[in-house]
N, C-alpha and C positions, 0 to 999 in steps of 0.2 A: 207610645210617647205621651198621650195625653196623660193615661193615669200617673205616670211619672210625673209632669207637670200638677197636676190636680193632688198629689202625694207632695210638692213643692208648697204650694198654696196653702194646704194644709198644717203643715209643718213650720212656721213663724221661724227665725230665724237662721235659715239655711242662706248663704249667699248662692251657690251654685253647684250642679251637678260635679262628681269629681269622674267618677266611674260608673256607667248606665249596669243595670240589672244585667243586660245580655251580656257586655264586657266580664262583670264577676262571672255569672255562670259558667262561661266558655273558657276565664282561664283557670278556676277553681278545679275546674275536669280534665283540663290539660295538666292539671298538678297531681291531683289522685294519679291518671294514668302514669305518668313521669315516676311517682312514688312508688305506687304501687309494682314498678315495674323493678326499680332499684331494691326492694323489698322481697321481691319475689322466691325465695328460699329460705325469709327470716317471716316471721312472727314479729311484726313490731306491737306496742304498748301506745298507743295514741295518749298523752298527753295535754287535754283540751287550758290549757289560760281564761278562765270564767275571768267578768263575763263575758267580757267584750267575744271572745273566742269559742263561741259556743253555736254560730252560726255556719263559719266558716269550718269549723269540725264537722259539724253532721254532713255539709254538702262535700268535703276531702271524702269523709272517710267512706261514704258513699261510691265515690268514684273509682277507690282501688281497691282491685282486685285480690288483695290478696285477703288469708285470716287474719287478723289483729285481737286487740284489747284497746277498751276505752277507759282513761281514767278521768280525773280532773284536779285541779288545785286551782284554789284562788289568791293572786298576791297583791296590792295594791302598792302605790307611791304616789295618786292624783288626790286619791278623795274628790270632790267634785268642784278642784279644779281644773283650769284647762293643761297646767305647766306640772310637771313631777316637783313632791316634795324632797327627793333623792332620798327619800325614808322609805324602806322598803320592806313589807310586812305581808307575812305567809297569814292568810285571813282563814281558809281550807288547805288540807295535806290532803297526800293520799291516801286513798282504801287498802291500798297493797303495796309490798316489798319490790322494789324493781331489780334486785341483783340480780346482774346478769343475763337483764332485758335488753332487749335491743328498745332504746328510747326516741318516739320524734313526738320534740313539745310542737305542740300547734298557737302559734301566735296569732292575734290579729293586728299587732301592729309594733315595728319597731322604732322607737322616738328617740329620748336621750340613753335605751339601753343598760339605763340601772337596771331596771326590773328582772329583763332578761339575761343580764349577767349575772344576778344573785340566783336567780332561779337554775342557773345550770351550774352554778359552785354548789349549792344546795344537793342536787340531782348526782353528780358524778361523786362528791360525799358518799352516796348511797352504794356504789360499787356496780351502776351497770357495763352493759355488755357496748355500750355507745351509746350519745346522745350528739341527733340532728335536730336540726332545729326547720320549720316551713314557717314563713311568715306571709302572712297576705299580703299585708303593707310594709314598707321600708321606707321612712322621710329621708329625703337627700337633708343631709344635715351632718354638722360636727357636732361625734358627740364627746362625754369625757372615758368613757371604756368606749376600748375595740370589740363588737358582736357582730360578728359572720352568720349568718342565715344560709344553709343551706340549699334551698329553695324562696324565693321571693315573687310574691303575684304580681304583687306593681310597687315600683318607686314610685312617690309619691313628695311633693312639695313638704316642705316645711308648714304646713298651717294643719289648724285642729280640722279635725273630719271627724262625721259620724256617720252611724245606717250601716245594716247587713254585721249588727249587734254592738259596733260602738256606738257609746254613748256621751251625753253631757248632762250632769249629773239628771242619772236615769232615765232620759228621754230621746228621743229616735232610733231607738235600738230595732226597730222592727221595720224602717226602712229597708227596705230591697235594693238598696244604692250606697253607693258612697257619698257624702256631698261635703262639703266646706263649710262650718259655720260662722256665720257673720260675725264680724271682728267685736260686736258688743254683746254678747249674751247674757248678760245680765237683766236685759228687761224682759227676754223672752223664755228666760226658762221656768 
Protein backbone atom coordinates (compact mmCIF):
# COMPACT_ATOMS: atom_id res chain seq x y z
CA UNK A 1 0.00 0.00 0.00
CA UNK A 2 2.57 2.53 0.61
CA UNK A 3 4.38 2.22 -2.80
CA UNK A 4 0.98 2.63 -4.13
CA UNK A 5 0.49 5.67 -2.33
CA UNK A 6 4.17 7.05 -2.87
CA UNK A 7 3.43 6.03 -6.78
CA UNK A 8 0.19 8.57 -6.06
CA UNK A 9 2.46 11.33 -4.80
CA UNK A 10 4.43 10.97 -7.50
CA UNK A 11 2.22 11.06 -10.18
CA UNK A 12 0.52 15.03 -9.97
CA UNK A 13 -2.68 14.81 -11.19
CA UNK A 14 -4.33 11.52 -10.32
CA UNK A 15 -7.49 12.26 -8.08
CA UNK A 16 -7.90 8.62 -6.78
CA UNK A 17 -7.14 4.92 -6.99
CA UNK A 18 -9.79 3.23 -9.43
CA UNK A 19 -8.52 -0.53 -9.31
CA UNK A 20 -5.41 -1.54 -6.72
CA UNK A 21 -2.43 -3.50 -8.61
CA UNK A 22 -3.70 -6.81 -6.81
CA UNK A 23 -7.40 -6.36 -8.03
CA UNK A 24 -5.97 -6.23 -11.94
CA UNK A 25 -3.55 -8.97 -11.32
CA UNK A 26 -6.20 -11.38 -9.96
CA UNK A 27 -8.89 -10.66 -12.40
CA UNK A 28 -6.44 -10.33 -15.44
CA UNK A 29 -5.61 -14.26 -14.60
CA UNK A 30 -9.03 -15.08 -13.93
CA UNK A 31 -9.55 -13.92 -17.61
CA UNK A 32 -6.52 -15.86 -19.33
CA UNK A 33 -7.96 -18.88 -17.42
CA UNK A 34 -11.79 -18.23 -18.54
CA UNK A 35 -10.12 -17.75 -22.20
CA UNK A 36 -7.95 -19.80 -22.33
CA UNK A 37 -10.27 -22.37 -21.48
CA UNK A 38 -13.06 -21.43 -24.24
CA UNK A 39 -9.99 -21.55 -26.61
CA UNK A 40 -8.85 -24.67 -25.75
CA UNK A 41 -9.09 -26.74 -29.32
CA UNK A 42 -8.50 -23.43 -31.32
CA UNK A 43 -5.33 -21.47 -31.93
CA UNK A 44 -6.48 -17.97 -31.34
CA UNK A 45 -4.37 -14.74 -33.06
CA UNK A 46 -4.18 -12.37 -30.02
CA UNK A 47 -4.96 -9.02 -31.32
CA UNK A 48 -2.99 -6.43 -28.92
CA UNK A 49 -4.89 -2.42 -29.37
CA UNK A 50 -1.32 -0.31 -28.82
CA UNK A 51 -1.07 1.51 -26.91
CA UNK A 52 -3.05 1.65 -24.22
CA UNK A 53 -3.37 -2.34 -24.62
CA UNK A 54 -0.10 -3.62 -24.52
CA UNK A 55 -0.01 -4.14 -20.71
CA UNK A 56 -3.00 -6.02 -20.28
CA UNK A 57 -1.82 -8.42 -23.40
CA UNK A 58 1.32 -9.54 -22.08
CA UNK A 59 -0.28 -10.18 -18.54
CA UNK A 60 -3.93 -12.22 -20.63
CA UNK A 61 -1.76 -13.94 -22.75
CA UNK A 62 0.45 -15.11 -20.25
CA UNK A 63 -2.15 -16.62 -18.34
CA UNK A 64 -3.71 -18.86 -20.96
CA UNK A 65 -2.98 -21.96 -21.49
CA UNK A 66 -3.33 -22.53 -24.68
CA UNK A 67 -0.89 -21.96 -28.19
CA UNK A 68 -1.74 -18.75 -29.73
CA UNK A 69 -0.41 -15.78 -32.00
CA UNK A 70 0.36 -12.26 -31.06
CA UNK A 71 -0.31 -9.42 -33.43
CA UNK A 72 -0.96 -5.73 -33.07
CA UNK A 73 -2.53 -2.70 -34.60
CA UNK A 74 -2.80 0.76 -33.65
CA UNK A 75 -6.03 2.97 -34.06
CA UNK A 76 -6.56 6.19 -32.70
CA UNK A 77 -9.90 8.82 -32.20
CA UNK A 78 -8.33 10.76 -28.89
CA UNK A 79 -4.96 12.20 -29.86
CA UNK A 80 -4.18 13.70 -26.53
CA UNK A 81 -7.37 14.45 -25.74
CA UNK A 82 -9.42 13.25 -22.82
CA UNK A 83 -12.96 12.84 -25.23
CA UNK A 84 -12.84 10.78 -28.89
CA UNK A 85 -12.65 12.85 -31.82
CA UNK A 86 -15.17 10.23 -33.45
CA UNK A 87 -12.42 10.27 -36.26
CA UNK A 88 -11.16 7.03 -36.36
CA UNK A 89 -7.78 6.27 -37.89
CA UNK A 90 -5.74 2.80 -38.33
CA UNK A 91 -2.20 4.44 -37.28
CA UNK A 92 -0.29 0.39 -37.57
CA UNK A 93 -2.10 -2.77 -39.43
CA UNK A 94 -1.14 -6.00 -39.25
CA UNK A 95 2.04 -8.11 -39.95
CA UNK A 96 -0.27 -11.08 -41.23
CA UNK A 97 -3.43 -12.22 -43.02
CA UNK A 98 -6.09 -13.40 -40.48
CA UNK A 99 -8.39 -15.50 -42.81
CA UNK A 100 -9.82 -17.81 -41.17
CA UNK A 101 -8.21 -17.08 -37.78
CA UNK A 102 -10.01 -17.47 -35.02
CA UNK A 103 -9.58 -13.51 -33.75
CA UNK A 104 -9.68 -11.99 -29.96
CA UNK A 105 -8.86 -8.29 -30.17
CA UNK A 106 -7.60 -7.33 -26.67
CA UNK A 107 -8.83 -3.97 -25.60
CA UNK A 108 -7.99 -1.87 -22.81
CA UNK A 109 -10.74 0.10 -22.64
CA UNK A 110 -14.24 0.59 -23.94
CA UNK A 111 -15.53 4.30 -23.95
CA UNK A 112 -17.92 5.76 -26.73
CA UNK A 113 -17.03 2.52 -28.82
CA UNK A 114 -16.21 4.20 -32.12
CA UNK A 115 -12.87 2.74 -32.05
CA UNK A 116 -13.88 -0.62 -31.44
CA UNK A 117 -16.56 -0.77 -33.77
CA UNK A 118 -14.56 0.31 -36.70
CA UNK A 119 -11.82 -1.90 -35.62
CA UNK A 120 -14.10 -5.11 -35.97
CA UNK A 121 -15.89 -3.79 -39.33
CA UNK A 122 -12.35 -3.48 -40.45
CA UNK A 123 -11.32 -7.15 -39.07
CA UNK A 124 -14.41 -9.37 -40.28
CA UNK A 125 -13.74 -7.42 -43.98
CA UNK A 126 -10.81 -9.66 -43.71
CA UNK A 127 -12.68 -12.89 -43.70
CA UNK A 128 -11.75 -14.60 -40.30
CA UNK A 129 -12.77 -17.67 -38.76
CA UNK A 130 -14.45 -15.31 -35.57
CA UNK A 131 -13.77 -12.22 -33.90
CA UNK A 132 -14.11 -11.92 -29.80
CA UNK A 133 -13.56 -9.20 -28.35
CA UNK A 134 -11.85 -9.09 -24.03
CA UNK A 135 -11.73 -5.83 -22.79
CA UNK A 136 -10.39 -4.72 -19.50
CA UNK A 137 -12.37 -1.96 -18.90
CA UNK A 138 -16.06 -1.05 -19.94
CA UNK A 139 -17.34 2.59 -18.73
CA UNK A 140 -20.98 2.32 -17.78
CA UNK A 141 -22.18 4.85 -20.19
CA UNK A 142 -24.50 5.57 -23.45
CA UNK A 143 -22.82 5.28 -26.24
CA UNK A 144 -23.67 6.03 -30.08
CA UNK A 145 -22.81 2.14 -31.45
CA UNK A 146 -23.83 -0.95 -29.76
CA UNK A 147 -20.17 -2.99 -28.80
CA UNK A 148 -20.67 -6.15 -26.93
CA UNK A 149 -17.36 -7.31 -25.31
CA UNK A 150 -17.06 -10.67 -24.87
CA UNK A 151 -15.34 -10.73 -21.88
CA UNK A 152 -15.02 -7.67 -19.47
CA UNK A 153 -12.51 -7.11 -16.28
CA UNK A 154 -14.38 -4.25 -14.69
CA UNK A 155 -17.08 -1.78 -15.35
CA UNK A 156 -15.93 1.13 -14.69
CA UNK A 157 -17.60 4.87 -14.19
CA UNK A 158 -17.76 7.26 -16.80
CA UNK A 159 -14.53 9.35 -15.97
CA UNK A 160 -10.91 9.41 -17.79
CA UNK A 161 -8.59 6.68 -16.09
CA UNK A 162 -5.15 5.93 -16.58
CA UNK A 163 -2.11 3.27 -15.49
CA UNK A 164 -1.42 -0.42 -16.29
CA UNK A 165 -0.68 1.36 -20.02
CA UNK A 166 -3.46 4.02 -20.38
CA UNK A 167 -2.57 7.02 -20.94
CA UNK A 168 -3.03 11.03 -20.92
CA UNK A 169 -1.22 12.26 -23.58
CA UNK A 170 1.85 9.87 -22.89
CA UNK A 171 2.00 9.91 -19.39
CA UNK A 172 1.08 7.18 -16.52
CA UNK A 173 1.13 4.47 -18.61
CA UNK A 174 3.54 2.40 -16.37
CA UNK A 175 1.45 2.78 -13.45
CA UNK A 176 0.55 -0.68 -11.88
CA UNK A 177 -3.03 0.68 -11.21
CA UNK A 178 -5.89 2.19 -12.52
CA UNK A 179 -6.54 5.64 -11.13
CA UNK A 180 -8.90 8.53 -12.06
CA UNK A 181 -7.49 11.61 -13.42
CA UNK A 182 -8.21 14.78 -11.80
CA UNK A 183 -10.89 16.81 -13.56
CA UNK A 184 -8.13 19.57 -14.79
CA UNK A 185 -5.33 18.16 -16.49
CA UNK A 186 -4.24 20.65 -18.18
CA UNK A 187 -1.77 22.02 -15.55
CA UNK A 188 -0.42 18.73 -14.83
CA UNK A 189 0.50 17.15 -17.80
Amino acid sequence: MASTLQAIDLHTGLENILITEDALQARVSELGREIGAFYADRHPLLIGVLTGGFMFMADLSRSMAVPLRIDFMAVSSYGNATSTSGVVRILKDLDRSIEGRHILIVEDIIDSGLTLNYLIEVLRGRKPADVRIVALLKKKRDRPVAVEADWVGFEIPDAFVVGYGLDYAGKYRNLPFIAVCAPDLSETA
